[in-house]
C-alpha positions in Angstrom: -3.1 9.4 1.9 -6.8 8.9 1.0 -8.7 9.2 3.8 -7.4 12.1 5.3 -9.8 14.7 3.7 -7.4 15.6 1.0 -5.4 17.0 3.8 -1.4 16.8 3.1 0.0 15.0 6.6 -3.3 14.3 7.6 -4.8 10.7 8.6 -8.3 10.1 8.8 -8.0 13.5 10.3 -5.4 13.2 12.3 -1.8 13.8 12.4 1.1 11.0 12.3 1.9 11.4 15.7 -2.0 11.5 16.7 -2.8 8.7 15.0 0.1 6.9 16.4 -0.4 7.4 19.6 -3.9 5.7 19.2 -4.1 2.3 20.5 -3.7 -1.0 18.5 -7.5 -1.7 18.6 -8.5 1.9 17.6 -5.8 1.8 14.8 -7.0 -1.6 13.7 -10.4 0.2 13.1 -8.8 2.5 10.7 -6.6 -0.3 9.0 -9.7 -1.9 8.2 -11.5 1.4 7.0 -8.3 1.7 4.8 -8.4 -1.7 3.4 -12.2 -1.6 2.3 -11.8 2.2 0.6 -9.8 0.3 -1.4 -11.8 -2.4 -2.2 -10.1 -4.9 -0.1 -12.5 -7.3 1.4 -12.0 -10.5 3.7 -14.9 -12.3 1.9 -13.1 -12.0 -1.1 -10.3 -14.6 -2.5 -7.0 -12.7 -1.6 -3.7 -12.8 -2.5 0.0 -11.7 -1.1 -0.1 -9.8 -4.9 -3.7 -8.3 -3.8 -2.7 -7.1 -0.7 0.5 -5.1 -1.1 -1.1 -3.6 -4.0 -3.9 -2.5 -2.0 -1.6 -0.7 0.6 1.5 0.4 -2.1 -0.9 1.3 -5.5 -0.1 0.1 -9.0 -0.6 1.5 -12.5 2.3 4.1 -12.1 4.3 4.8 -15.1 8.4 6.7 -15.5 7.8 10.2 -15.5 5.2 10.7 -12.8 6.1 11.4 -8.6 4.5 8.3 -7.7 6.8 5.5 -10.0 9.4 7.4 -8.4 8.7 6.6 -5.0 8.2 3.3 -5.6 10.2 2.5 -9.1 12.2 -0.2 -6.8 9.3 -2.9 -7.7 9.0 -2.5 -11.7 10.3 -5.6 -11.6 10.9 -6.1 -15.4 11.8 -2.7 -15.9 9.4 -1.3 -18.6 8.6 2.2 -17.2 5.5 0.8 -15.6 4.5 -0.9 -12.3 1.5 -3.3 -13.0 -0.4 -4.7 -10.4 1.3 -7.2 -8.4 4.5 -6.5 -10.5 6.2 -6.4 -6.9 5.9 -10.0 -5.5 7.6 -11.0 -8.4 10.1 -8.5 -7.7 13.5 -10.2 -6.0 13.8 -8.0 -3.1 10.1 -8.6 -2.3 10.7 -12.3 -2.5 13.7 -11.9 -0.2 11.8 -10.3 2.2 8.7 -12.9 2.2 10.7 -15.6 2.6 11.9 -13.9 5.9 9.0 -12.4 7.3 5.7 -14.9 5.7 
Protein backbone atom coordinates (compact mmCIF):
# COMPACT_ATOMS: atom_id res chain seq x y z
CA UNK A 1 0.00 0.00 0.00
CA UNK A 2 1.27 3.55 -0.64
CA UNK A 3 1.69 5.17 2.25
CA UNK A 4 3.28 2.87 4.33
CA UNK A 5 6.94 3.88 3.67
CA UNK A 6 7.39 1.22 1.02
CA UNK A 7 7.09 -1.07 3.89
CA UNK A 8 5.34 -4.66 2.90
CA UNK A 9 2.33 -5.03 5.70
CA UNK A 10 2.83 -1.75 6.75
CA UNK A 11 0.08 1.18 6.93
CA UNK A 12 1.02 4.63 7.28
CA UNK A 13 3.45 2.90 9.54
CA UNK A 14 1.51 0.80 11.17
CA UNK A 15 0.49 -2.73 11.12
CA UNK A 16 -3.11 -4.11 10.13
CA UNK A 17 -4.00 -4.90 13.46
CA UNK A 18 -2.50 -1.43 14.72
CA UNK A 19 -4.10 0.49 12.49
CA UNK A 20 -7.32 -1.29 13.14
CA UNK A 21 -7.51 -0.94 16.36
CA UNK A 22 -7.37 2.94 15.91
CA UNK A 23 -10.54 4.58 16.33
CA UNK A 24 -13.15 5.60 13.56
CA UNK A 25 -12.18 9.32 13.78
CA UNK A 26 -8.33 8.63 13.73
CA UNK A 27 -8.86 6.16 10.85
CA UNK A 28 -10.98 8.65 9.01
CA UNK A 29 -7.87 10.93 9.11
CA UNK A 30 -5.85 8.38 7.25
CA UNK A 31 -8.87 7.55 4.77
CA UNK A 32 -8.66 11.05 3.81
CA UNK A 33 -4.73 11.19 3.67
CA UNK A 34 -5.30 8.17 1.33
CA UNK A 35 -7.80 9.63 -0.88
CA UNK A 36 -5.86 13.02 -1.60
CA UNK A 37 -2.23 10.91 -2.31
CA UNK A 38 -4.25 9.87 -4.87
CA UNK A 39 -5.52 12.77 -6.14
CA UNK A 40 -9.01 12.44 -4.90
CA UNK A 41 -10.39 15.64 -3.84
CA UNK A 42 -14.00 16.63 -2.43
CA UNK A 43 -13.88 19.99 -4.36
CA UNK A 44 -13.60 18.06 -7.36
CA UNK A 45 -16.73 16.73 -9.54
CA UNK A 46 -16.65 12.89 -8.54
CA UNK A 47 -17.96 9.92 -9.69
CA UNK A 48 -18.93 6.17 -8.35
CA UNK A 49 -16.19 5.32 -11.50
CA UNK A 50 -13.63 7.97 -9.81
CA UNK A 51 -13.90 6.70 -6.56
CA UNK A 52 -13.40 2.93 -6.72
CA UNK A 53 -10.60 3.55 -9.08
CA UNK A 54 -8.99 5.69 -6.66
CA UNK A 55 -9.07 2.97 -3.82
CA UNK A 56 -8.76 -0.45 -6.44
CA UNK A 57 -6.12 1.27 -9.32
CA UNK A 58 -6.53 0.87 -13.08
CA UNK A 59 -4.28 0.66 -16.05
CA UNK A 60 -3.28 -3.10 -15.23
CA UNK A 61 -2.73 -5.26 -18.15
CA UNK A 62 -2.80 -9.79 -18.35
CA UNK A 63 0.58 -10.79 -17.46
CA UNK A 64 1.44 -8.53 -14.54
CA UNK A 65 0.57 -9.48 -10.34
CA UNK A 66 -1.73 -6.74 -10.16
CA UNK A 67 -4.51 -7.63 -13.20
CA UNK A 68 -4.37 -10.71 -11.42
CA UNK A 69 -5.72 -9.67 -8.26
CA UNK A 70 -8.14 -7.77 -9.65
CA UNK A 71 -8.78 -9.40 -13.39
CA UNK A 72 -12.57 -9.99 -12.00
CA UNK A 73 -13.43 -6.21 -13.28
CA UNK A 74 -11.97 -6.31 -17.03
CA UNK A 75 -15.26 -6.05 -17.81
CA UNK A 76 -14.96 -6.53 -21.65
CA UNK A 77 -12.26 -8.87 -21.41
CA UNK A 78 -9.32 -7.35 -23.43
CA UNK A 79 -6.33 -8.13 -21.12
CA UNK A 80 -6.65 -4.66 -19.75
CA UNK A 81 -8.50 -2.92 -16.89
CA UNK A 82 -9.18 0.83 -17.92
CA UNK A 83 -10.24 3.18 -15.52
CA UNK A 84 -13.61 2.83 -14.41
CA UNK A 85 -13.86 -0.47 -16.50
CA UNK A 86 -15.45 -1.89 -13.15
CA UNK A 87 -18.78 -0.07 -12.66
CA UNK A 88 -19.66 -1.23 -15.83
CA UNK A 89 -18.67 -4.57 -14.77
CA UNK A 90 -22.07 -6.83 -13.86
CA UNK A 91 -21.03 -7.95 -10.46
CA UNK A 92 -20.17 -4.29 -9.58
CA UNK A 93 -23.61 -3.28 -10.76
CA UNK A 94 -25.12 -6.03 -8.65
CA UNK A 95 -23.50 -4.93 -5.77
CA UNK A 96 -24.49 -1.05 -6.13
CA UNK A 97 -27.72 -1.66 -6.58
CA UNK A 98 -27.67 -3.41 -3.07
CA UNK A 99 -25.48 -1.35 -1.15
CA UNK A 100 -25.86 2.68 -3.08
Amino acid sequence: MKGSGGTKGLYYGMTRNQFASLSFNTQMIYVEKYFKERGFRANKPQNVANLYTTVTGYGYKRGFKAYEKNKVWDSNRDDYIAKGEMVRNAAFRAHQKKYF
